[in-house]
SEBAGU-577032 format. One record per residue (C-alpha): x, z, y; chain; residue in one letter. Coordinates in Angstrom, 1 decimal. Each point is the difference from the previous one (the first is absolute). Example, Ala and Ser with C-alpha at 12.3 -4.5 7.8 and 13.67 -1.06 7.14 Angstrom:
- east up north chaine residu
- 12.3 7.8 -4.5 A a
- 1.4 -0.7 3.4 A s
//
This chain:
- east up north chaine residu
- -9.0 21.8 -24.6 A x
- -1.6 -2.0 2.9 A x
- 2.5 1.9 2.3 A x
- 3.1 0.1 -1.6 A x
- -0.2 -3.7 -0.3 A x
- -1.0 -0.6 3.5 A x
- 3.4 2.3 0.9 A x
- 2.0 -1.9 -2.4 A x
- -1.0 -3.2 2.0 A x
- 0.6 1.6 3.2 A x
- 3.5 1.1 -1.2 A x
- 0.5 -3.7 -1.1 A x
- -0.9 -1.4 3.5 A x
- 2.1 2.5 1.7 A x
- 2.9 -1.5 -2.4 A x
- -0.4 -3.5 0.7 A x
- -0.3 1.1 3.8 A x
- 3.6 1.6 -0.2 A x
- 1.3 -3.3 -2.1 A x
- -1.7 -2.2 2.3 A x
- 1.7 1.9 3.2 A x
- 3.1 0.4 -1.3 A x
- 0.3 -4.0 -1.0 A x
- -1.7 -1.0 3.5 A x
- 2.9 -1.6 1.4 A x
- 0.3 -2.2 -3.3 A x
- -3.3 -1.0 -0.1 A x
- 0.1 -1.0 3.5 A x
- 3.3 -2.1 -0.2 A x
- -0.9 -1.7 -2.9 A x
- -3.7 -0.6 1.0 A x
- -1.2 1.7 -3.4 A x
- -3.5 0.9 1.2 A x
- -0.9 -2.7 2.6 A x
- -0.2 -2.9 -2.9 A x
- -2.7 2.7 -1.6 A x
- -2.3 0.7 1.9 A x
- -4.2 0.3 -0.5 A x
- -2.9 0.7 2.0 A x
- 0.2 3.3 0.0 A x
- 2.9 0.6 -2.0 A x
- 4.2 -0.3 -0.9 A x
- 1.5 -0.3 -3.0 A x
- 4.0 1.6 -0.1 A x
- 1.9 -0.4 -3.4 A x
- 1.6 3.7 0.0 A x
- 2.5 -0.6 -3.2 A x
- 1.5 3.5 0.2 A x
- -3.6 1.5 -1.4 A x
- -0.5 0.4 -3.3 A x
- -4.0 0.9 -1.2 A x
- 0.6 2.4 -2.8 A x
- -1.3 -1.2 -3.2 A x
- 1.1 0.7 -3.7 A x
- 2.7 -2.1 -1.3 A x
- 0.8 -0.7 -4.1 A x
- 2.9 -0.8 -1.8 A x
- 0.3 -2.2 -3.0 A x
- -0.8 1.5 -3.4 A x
- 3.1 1.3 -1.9 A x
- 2.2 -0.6 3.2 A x
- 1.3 3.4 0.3 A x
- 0.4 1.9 3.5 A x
- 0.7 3.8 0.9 A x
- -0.4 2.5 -2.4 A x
- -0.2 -3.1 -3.1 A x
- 2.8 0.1 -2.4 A x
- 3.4 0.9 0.3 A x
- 2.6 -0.9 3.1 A x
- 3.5 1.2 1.0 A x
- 0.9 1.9 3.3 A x
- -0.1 -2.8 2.7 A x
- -2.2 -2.4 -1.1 A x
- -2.3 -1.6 2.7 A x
- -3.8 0.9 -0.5 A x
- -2.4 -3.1 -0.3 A x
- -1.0 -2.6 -2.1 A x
- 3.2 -1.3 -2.5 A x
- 1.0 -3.4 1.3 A x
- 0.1 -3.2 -2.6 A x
- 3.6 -2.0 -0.4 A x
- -1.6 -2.7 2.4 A x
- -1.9 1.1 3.0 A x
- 0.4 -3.1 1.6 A x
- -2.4 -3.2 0.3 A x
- -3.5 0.1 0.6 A x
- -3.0 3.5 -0.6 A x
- -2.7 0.6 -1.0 A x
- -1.4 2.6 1.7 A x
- -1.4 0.3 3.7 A x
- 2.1 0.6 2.4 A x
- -0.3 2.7 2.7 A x
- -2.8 -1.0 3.0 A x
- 0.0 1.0 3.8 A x
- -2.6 1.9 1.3 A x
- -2.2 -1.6 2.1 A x
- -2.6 2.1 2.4 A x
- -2.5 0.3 2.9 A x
- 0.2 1.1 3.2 A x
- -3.0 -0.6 2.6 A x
- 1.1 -1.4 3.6 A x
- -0.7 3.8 1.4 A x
- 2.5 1.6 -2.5 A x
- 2.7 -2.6 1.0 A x
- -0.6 0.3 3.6 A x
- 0.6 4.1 -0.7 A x
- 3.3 -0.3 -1.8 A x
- 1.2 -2.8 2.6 A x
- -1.0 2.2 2.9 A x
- 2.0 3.0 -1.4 A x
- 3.0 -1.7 -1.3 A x
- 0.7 -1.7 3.3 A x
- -1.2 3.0 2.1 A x
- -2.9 -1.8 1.6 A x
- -2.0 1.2 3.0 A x
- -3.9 -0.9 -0.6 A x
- -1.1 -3.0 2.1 A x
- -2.0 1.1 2.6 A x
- -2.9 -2.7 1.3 A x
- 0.1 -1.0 3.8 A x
- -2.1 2.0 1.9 A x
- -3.3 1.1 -2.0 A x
- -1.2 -1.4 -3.3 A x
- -1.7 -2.8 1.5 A x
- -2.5 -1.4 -2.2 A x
- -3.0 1.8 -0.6 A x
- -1.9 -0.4 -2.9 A x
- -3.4 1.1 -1.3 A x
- -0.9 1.9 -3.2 A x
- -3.2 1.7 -1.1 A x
- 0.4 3.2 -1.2 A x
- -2.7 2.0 -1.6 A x
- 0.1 3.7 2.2 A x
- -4.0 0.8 -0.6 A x
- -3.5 0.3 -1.9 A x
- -2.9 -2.2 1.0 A x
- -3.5 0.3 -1.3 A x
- -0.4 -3.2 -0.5 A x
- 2.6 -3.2 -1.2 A x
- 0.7 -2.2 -3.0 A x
- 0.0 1.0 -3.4 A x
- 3.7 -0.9 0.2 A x
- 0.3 2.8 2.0 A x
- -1.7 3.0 -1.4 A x
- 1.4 3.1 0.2 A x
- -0.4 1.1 -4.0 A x
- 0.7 3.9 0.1 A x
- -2.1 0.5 3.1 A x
- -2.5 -1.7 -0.6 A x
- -0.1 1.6 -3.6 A x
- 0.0 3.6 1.9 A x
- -2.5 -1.0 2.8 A x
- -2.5 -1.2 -3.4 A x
- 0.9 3.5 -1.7 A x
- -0.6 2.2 2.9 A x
- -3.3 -1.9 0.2 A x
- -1.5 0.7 -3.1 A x
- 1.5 4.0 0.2 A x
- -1.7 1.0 3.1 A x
- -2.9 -2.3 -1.6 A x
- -0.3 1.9 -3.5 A x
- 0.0 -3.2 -1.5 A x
- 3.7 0.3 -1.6 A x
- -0.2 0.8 -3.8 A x
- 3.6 1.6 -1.8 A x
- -1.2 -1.1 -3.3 A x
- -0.2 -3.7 1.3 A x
- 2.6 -0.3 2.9 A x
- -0.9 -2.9 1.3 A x
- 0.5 -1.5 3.6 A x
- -1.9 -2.9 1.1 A x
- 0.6 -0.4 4.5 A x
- -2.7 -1.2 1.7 A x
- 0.5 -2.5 2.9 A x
- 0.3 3.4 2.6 A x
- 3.2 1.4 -2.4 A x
- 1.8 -3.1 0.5 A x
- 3.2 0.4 2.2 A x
- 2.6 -2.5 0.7 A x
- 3.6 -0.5 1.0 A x
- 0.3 -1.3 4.3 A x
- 2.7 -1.8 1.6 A x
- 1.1 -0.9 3.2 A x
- 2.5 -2.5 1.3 A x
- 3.9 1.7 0.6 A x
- 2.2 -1.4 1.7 A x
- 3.5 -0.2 -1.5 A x
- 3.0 -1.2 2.1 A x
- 2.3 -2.3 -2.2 A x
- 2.8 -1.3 0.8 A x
- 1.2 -3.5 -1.1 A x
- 3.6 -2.1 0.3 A x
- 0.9 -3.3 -0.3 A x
- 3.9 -0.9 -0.9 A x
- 1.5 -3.3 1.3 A x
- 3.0 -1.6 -2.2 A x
- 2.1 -2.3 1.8 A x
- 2.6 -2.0 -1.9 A x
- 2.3 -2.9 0.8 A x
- -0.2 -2.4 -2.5 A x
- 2.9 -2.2 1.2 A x
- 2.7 -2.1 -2.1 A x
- 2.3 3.3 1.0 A x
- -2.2 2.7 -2.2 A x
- 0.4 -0.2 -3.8 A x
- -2.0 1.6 -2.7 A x
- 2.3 2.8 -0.3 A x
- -0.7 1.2 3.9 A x
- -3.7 -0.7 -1.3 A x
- 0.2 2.1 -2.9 A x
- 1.2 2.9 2.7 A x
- -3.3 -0.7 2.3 A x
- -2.2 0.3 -2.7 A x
- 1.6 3.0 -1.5 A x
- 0.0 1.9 3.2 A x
- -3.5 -1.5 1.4 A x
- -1.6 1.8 -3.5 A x
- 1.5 3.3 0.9 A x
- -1.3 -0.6 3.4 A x
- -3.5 -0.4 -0.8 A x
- 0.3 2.9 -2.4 A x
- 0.5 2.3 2.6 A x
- -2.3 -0.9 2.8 A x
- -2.8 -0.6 -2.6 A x
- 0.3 3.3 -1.1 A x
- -1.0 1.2 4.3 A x
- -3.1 -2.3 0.2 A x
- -3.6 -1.1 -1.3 A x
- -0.1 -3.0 0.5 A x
- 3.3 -2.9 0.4 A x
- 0.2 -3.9 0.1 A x
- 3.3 -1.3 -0.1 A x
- 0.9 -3.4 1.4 A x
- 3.1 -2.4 -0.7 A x
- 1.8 -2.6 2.3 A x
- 2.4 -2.1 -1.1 A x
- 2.3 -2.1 2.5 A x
- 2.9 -2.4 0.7 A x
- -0.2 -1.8 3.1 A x
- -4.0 0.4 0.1 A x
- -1.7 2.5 -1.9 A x
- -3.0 0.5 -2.1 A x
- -2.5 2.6 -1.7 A x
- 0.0 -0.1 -3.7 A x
- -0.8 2.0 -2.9 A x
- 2.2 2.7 -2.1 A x
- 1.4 -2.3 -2.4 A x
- 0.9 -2.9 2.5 A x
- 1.8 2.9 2.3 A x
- 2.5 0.8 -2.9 A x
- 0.9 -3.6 -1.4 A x
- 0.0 -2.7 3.1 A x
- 3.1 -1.1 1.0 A x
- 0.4 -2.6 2.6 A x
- 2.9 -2.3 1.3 A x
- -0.7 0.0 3.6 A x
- 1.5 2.3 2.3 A x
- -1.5 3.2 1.8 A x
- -1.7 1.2 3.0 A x
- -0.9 3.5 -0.3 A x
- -2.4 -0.1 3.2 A x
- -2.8 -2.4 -2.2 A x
- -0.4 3.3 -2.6 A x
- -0.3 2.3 2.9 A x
- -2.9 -2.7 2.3 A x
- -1.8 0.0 -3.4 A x
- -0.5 4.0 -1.1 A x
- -0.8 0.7 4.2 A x
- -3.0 -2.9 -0.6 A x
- -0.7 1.4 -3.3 A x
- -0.4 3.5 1.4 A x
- -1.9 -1.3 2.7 A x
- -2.5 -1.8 -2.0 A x
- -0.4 2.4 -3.5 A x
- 1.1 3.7 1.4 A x
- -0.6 1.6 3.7 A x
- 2.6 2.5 0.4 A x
- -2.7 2.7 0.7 A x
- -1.3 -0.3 -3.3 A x
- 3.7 -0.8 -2.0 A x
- 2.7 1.7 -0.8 A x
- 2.2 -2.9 0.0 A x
- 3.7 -0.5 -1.8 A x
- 1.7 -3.2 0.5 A x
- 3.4 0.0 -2.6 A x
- 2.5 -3.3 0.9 A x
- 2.8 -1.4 -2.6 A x
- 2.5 -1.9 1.1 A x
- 3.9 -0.9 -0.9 A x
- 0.7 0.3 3.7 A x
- -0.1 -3.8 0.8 A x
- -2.0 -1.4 2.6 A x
- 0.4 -2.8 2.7 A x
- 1.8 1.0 2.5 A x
- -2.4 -0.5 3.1 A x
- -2.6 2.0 -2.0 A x
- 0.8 3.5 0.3 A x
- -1.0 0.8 3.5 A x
- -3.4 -1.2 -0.8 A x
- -0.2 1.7 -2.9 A x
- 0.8 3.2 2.0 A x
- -2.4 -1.1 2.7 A x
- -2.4 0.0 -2.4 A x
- 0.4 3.2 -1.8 A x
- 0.3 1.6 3.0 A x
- -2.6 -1.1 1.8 A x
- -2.7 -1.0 -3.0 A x
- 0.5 1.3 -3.2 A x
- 1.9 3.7 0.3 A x
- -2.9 1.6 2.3 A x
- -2.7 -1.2 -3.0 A x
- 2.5 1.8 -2.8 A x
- 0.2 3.4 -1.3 A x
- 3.2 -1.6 -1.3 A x
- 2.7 -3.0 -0.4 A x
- 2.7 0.2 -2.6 A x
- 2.3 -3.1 0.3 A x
- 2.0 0.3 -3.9 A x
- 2.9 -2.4 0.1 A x
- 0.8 -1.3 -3.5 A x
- 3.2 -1.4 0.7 A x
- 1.2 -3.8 -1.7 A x
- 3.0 -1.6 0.1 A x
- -1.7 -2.7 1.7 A x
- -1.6 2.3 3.3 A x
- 2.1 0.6 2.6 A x
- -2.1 3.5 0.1 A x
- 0.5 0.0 4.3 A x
- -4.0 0.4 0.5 A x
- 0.7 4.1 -1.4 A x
- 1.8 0.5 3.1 A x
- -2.8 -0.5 2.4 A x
- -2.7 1.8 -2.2 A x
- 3.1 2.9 -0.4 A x
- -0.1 0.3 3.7 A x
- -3.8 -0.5 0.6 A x
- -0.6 3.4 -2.7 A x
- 2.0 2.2 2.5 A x
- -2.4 -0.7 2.3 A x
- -3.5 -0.2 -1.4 A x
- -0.7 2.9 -2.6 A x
- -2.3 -2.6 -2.3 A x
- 2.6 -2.0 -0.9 A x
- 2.5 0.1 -2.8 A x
- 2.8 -2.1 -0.6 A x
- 2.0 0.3 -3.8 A x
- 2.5 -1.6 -1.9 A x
- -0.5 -1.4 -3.9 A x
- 3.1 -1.1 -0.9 A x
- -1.3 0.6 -3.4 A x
- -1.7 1.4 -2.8 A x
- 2.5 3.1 0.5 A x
- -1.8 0.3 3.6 A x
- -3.6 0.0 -1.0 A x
- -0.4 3.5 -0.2 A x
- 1.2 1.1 3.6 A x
- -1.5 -3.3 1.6 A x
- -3.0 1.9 -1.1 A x
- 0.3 3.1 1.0 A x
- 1.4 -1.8 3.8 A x
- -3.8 -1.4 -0.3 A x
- -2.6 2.6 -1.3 A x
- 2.8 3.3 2.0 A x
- -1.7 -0.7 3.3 A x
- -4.1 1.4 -1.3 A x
- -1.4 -2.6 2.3 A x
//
């Protein structure tokens, strides 16, 4: 019974995997699953799943093979003269169900035909673990080996003729006791950190907002699912710019105007203080509308070029374009991506575009 339950549940998963894939670009347009998230896991309302259950009619209401009826007539319950107004009954509900992070990452990765993100170089942090790889005779009782101990005691009193069948019993001796070892392995780890940039300017509504955060979640999913360990760190900006938490990323908006450069002077200090580019796999993600003072962009380039791209396993500039931008910054990045293989420049116009700005991002496997 054990088993065919445990394959019914399987074949439920597998289901809800197809429903999931199949509705991908939905969920990702309208931000379904980004609003949901836990710890560890997602919750997707999947309408279009029913769990089978039993079902009953009203006493005395008739149905198929009840009373008489005429060629033609519609099967189900009779209708009243007024079916109008108010029920009630309960009304049909959606679905809701969990996925963990990993399963997510899968289906994104094969819906979008995702290459696996290969680390920079080596896995570059090592850590240490004990593992337990042989028997000492001596250790805390924590640690006692149970069976051999038991079969070092009962070979003892064998060859010692002092082992009675009648009254099996074992008692070890302080010579019988054995005990699990350890030693120290070294485990290489490798560990990321992701840098969202955002201009917060007069220029950006909530709308281009709602795009960042959509995308930045589907972001995360995927390069979470290549790592142990991950930090992510947000920088807001309009004419100066600032670290701040999650929530402050997604819902500041200022009235001053922008200068791209101050986001990028602050992630090359950041990485310099918090995470040495031979121990970080570092991702660095900048949304704009395209506007920026004029004067700005060749120092912005300067510094890309010259500080931030050779610390970056990758740079994805996502325009989410405003009627308020005048969107000329994508031009530079455009022609900086032909010539440096880290970077990645994309279009949002909007939610429509989500789903290949993603793919522009996470194709490269770097």
């Amino acid at each position: 019974m054990g088993q065919k339950i445990e394959r019914d549940h399987q074949r439920f998963r597998r289901i809800v995997r197809g429903k999931v894939k199949s509705n991908l670009s939905k969920y990702i347009r309208r931000g379904e699953m980004s609003g949901k998230m836990g710890k560890e896991l997602v919750s997707i309302p999947l309408p279009q799943i029913e769990i089978p259950q039993f079902r009953y009619g009203q006493k005395g209401s008739g149905g198929l093979g009840q009373g008489e009826g005429d060629v033609g007539t519609p099967l189900g319950p009779p209708k009243g003269d007024n079916d109008s107004g108010a029920g009630d009954q309960p009304g049909g509900h959606i679905l809701e169900v969990e996925l963990t992070m990993e399963e997510l990452a899968a289906i994104l990765g094969e819906e979008l035909a995702l290459p696996r993100i290969e680390p920079r170089g080596k896995k570059n942090i090592i850590a240490r673990r004990d593992r337990y790889t042989g028997i000492r005779q001596a250790g805390p009782e924590s640690l006692r080996h149970f069976k051999r101990t038991f079969k070092r005691a009962l070979k003892r009193q064998i060859s010692s003729h002092i082992y009675d069948p009648d009254r099996p019993m074992v008692v070890p001796i302080r010579e019988d006791k054995q005990y699990r070892s350890w030693k120290d392995v070294h485990q290489p780890q490798s560990v990321a950190v992701i840098i969202y940039m955002m201009d917060v300017s007069g220029s950006m509504t909530d709308d281009q907002k709602e795009i960042v955060r959509i995308e930045s979640f589907w972001i995360d999913t995927w390069i979470r699912a290549h790592y142990q360990g991950i930090e992510t760190v947000y920088i807001i900006h309009d004419a100066v710019a600032q670290e701040v938490d999650q929530h402050t990323f997604y819902h500041t908006r200022e009235s001053g105007g922008t200068k791209i450069s101050s986001a990028y002077e602050l992630a090359e200090r950041t990485i310099k203080a918090r995470y040495p580019p031979d121990q970080w796999n570092i991702y660095g993600f900048h949304f704009s509308d395209g506007d920026n003072w004029g004067d700005d962009n060749p120092h912005c380039l300067e510094l890309l070029k010259e500080k931030l791209l050779p610390k970056l396993n990758l740079f994805g500039y996502g325009q989410v374009e405003s009627p308020y931008g005048s969107g000329e910054f994508y031009d530079y990045i455009h022609e900086l991506a032909n010539e440096r293989e880290n970077v990645v420049a994309s279009r949002i116009p909007d939610r429509e575009a989500i789903l290949n700005s993603i793919k522009e991002f996470l194709g490269t496997g770097r």
